[in-house]
C-alpha positions as CSV (number, residue, x, y, z in Angstrom):
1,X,62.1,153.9,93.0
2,X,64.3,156.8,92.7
3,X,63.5,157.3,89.3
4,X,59.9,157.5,89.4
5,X,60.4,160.1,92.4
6,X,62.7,162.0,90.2
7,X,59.9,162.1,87.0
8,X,57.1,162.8,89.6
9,X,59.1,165.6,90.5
10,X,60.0,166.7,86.9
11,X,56.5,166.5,85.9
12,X,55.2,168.5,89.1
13,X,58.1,171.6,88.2
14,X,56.7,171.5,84.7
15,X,53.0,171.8,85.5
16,X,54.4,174.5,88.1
17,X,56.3,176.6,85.4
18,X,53.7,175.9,82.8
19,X,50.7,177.3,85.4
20,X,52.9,180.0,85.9
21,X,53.7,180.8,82.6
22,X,49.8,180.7,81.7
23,X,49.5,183.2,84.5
24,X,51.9,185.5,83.3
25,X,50.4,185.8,79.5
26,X,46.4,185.8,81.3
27,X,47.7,188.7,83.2
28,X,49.4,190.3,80.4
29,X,46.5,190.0,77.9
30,X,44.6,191.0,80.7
31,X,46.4,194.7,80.7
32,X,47.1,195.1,76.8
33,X,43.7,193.2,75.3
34,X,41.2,194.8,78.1
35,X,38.3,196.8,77.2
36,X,38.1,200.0,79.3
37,X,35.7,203.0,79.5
38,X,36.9,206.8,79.1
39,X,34.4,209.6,79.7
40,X,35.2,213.0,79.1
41,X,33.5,216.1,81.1
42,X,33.6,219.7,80.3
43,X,32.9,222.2,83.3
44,X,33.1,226.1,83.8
45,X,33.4,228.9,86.3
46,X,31.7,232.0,86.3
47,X,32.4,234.7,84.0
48,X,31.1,238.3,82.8
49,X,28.9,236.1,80.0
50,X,25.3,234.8,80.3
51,X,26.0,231.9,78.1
52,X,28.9,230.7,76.1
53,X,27.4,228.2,73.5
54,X,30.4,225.7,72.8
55,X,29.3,223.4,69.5
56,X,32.0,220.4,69.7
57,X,32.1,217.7,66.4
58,X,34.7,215.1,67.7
59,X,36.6,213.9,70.8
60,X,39.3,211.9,69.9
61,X,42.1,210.4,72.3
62,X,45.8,209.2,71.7
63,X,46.9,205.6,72.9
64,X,50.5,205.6,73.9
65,X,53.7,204.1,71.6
66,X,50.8,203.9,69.1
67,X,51.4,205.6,65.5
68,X,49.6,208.7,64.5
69,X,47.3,206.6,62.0
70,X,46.0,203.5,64.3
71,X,46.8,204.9,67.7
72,X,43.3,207.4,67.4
73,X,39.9,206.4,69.0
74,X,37.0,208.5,68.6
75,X,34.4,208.8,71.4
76,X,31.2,209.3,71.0
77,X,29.7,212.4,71.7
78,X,27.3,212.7,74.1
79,X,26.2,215.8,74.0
80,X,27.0,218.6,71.0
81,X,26.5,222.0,72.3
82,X,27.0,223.0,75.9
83,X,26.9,226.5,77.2
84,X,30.0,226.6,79.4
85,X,28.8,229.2,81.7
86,X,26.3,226.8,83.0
87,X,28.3,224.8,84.4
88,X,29.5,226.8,87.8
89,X,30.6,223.5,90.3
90,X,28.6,221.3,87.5
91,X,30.4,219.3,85.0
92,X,28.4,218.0,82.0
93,X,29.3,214.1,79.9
94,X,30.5,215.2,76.6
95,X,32.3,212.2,74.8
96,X,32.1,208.7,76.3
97,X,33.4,205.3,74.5
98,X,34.7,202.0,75.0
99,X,38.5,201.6,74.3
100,X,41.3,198.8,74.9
101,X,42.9,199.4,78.0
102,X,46.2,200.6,78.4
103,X,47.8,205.2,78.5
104,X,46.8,207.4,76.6
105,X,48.7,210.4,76.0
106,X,46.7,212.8,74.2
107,X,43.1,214.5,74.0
108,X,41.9,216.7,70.8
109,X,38.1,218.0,70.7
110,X,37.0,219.5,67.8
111,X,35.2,222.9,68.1
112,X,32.7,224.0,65.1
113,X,31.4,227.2,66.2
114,X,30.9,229.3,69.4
115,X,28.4,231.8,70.1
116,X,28.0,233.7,73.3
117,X,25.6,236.5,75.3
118,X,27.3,239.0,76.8
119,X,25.6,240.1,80.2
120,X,23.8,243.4,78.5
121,X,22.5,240.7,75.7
122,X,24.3,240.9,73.2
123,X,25.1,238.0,71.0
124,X,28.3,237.5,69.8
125,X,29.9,235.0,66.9
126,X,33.1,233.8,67.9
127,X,35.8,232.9,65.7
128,X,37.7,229.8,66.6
129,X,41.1,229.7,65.3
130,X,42.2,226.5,65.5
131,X,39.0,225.0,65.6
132,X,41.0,222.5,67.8
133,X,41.8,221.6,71.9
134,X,45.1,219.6,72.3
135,X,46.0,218.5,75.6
136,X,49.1,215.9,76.3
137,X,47.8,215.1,79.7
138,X,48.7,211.0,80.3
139,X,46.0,209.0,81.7
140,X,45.6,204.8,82.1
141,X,42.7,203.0,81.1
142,X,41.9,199.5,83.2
143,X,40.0,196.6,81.9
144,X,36.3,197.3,83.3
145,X,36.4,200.6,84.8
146,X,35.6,204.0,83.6
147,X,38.2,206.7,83.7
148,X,36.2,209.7,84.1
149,X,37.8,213.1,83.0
150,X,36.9,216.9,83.5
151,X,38.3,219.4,81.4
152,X,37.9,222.7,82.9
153,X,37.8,225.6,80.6
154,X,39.5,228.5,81.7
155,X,36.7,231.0,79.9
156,X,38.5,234.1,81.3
157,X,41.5,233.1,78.9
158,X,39.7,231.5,76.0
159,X,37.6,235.1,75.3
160,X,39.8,237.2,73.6
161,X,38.4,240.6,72.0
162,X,40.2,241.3,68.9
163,X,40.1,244.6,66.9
164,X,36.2,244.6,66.5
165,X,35.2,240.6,66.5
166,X,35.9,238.4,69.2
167,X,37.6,234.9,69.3
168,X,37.7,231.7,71.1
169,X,40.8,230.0,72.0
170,X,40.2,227.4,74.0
171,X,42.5,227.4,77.0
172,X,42.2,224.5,79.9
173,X,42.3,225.2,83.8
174,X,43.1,221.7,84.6
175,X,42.0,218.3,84.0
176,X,40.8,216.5,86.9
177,X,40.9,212.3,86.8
178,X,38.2,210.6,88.3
């Protein structure tokens, strides 16, 4: 009798550590193989310009421990040109996309061309010189949510006159999660 006690005990710990164990790799597929949702937001304060026409061609971000070649996703853009100065205590979608869950450690938007009115009306080409925003700024994607982020352009830095053009480096007040 004994012995039958002893296997029905041996089987229970066994379909205990095996439920467990089935746990443990649910839960961990459940944070590494996740699908998540990032949006990114631009937004603006008020400057001495009427309008500041920023054309964007890519939003990419940066999943952590990832290499440089399959650690890139690319969002899609939502909307192509937004005129910054608009957006005084607004924020506007520009890039949304589905990616596997997990951090992320970088951001780069692609800038094709700005254009801008001064407040007297006249319209200005910017150059841009790096045609690029980088931002290292760590954020965590979860399975079935949307992590929702707001780049705020600092226009007041980004507007630089030089000699006689003028040129746009993009320079971020903060980025705001949620």
């Amino acid at each position: 009798m004994s012995m039958k006690l002893a296997a029905a005990a041996a089987v229970v710990a066994a379909v205990v550590i095996v439920s467990g164990a089935g746990a443990y790799l649910l839960a961990s597929d459940h944070d590494a193989g996740g699908i998540g949702t990032v949006s990114i937001y631009v937004k603006d304060a008020p400057s001495d310009w009427k309008h500041i026409n920023v054309t964007f061609s890519e939003v990419k971000i940066h999943k952590a421990d990832a290499d440089n070649e399959s650690g890139w996703y690319t969002l899609s853009l939502e909307a192509q040109t937004i005129d910054l100065v608009s957006l005084t205590n607004l924020s506007e979608l520009l890039a949304s996309g589905n990616v596997s869950a997990g951090k992320y450690t970088q951001i780069r938007i692609v800038i094709t061309s700005v254009t801008g009115t001064k407040a007297d009306g006249e319209i200005v080409n910017f150059t841009v010189p790096s045609g690029e925003l980088k931002t290292t700024h760590p954020f965590n994607v979860t399975e079935d949510h949307t992590e929702a982020l707001t780049l705020d352009f600092d226009l007041e830095h980004s507007i630089v006159q030089a000699g006689s053009g003028w040129k746009f480096k993009p320079v971020l007040g903060a980025i705001i999660e949620g």
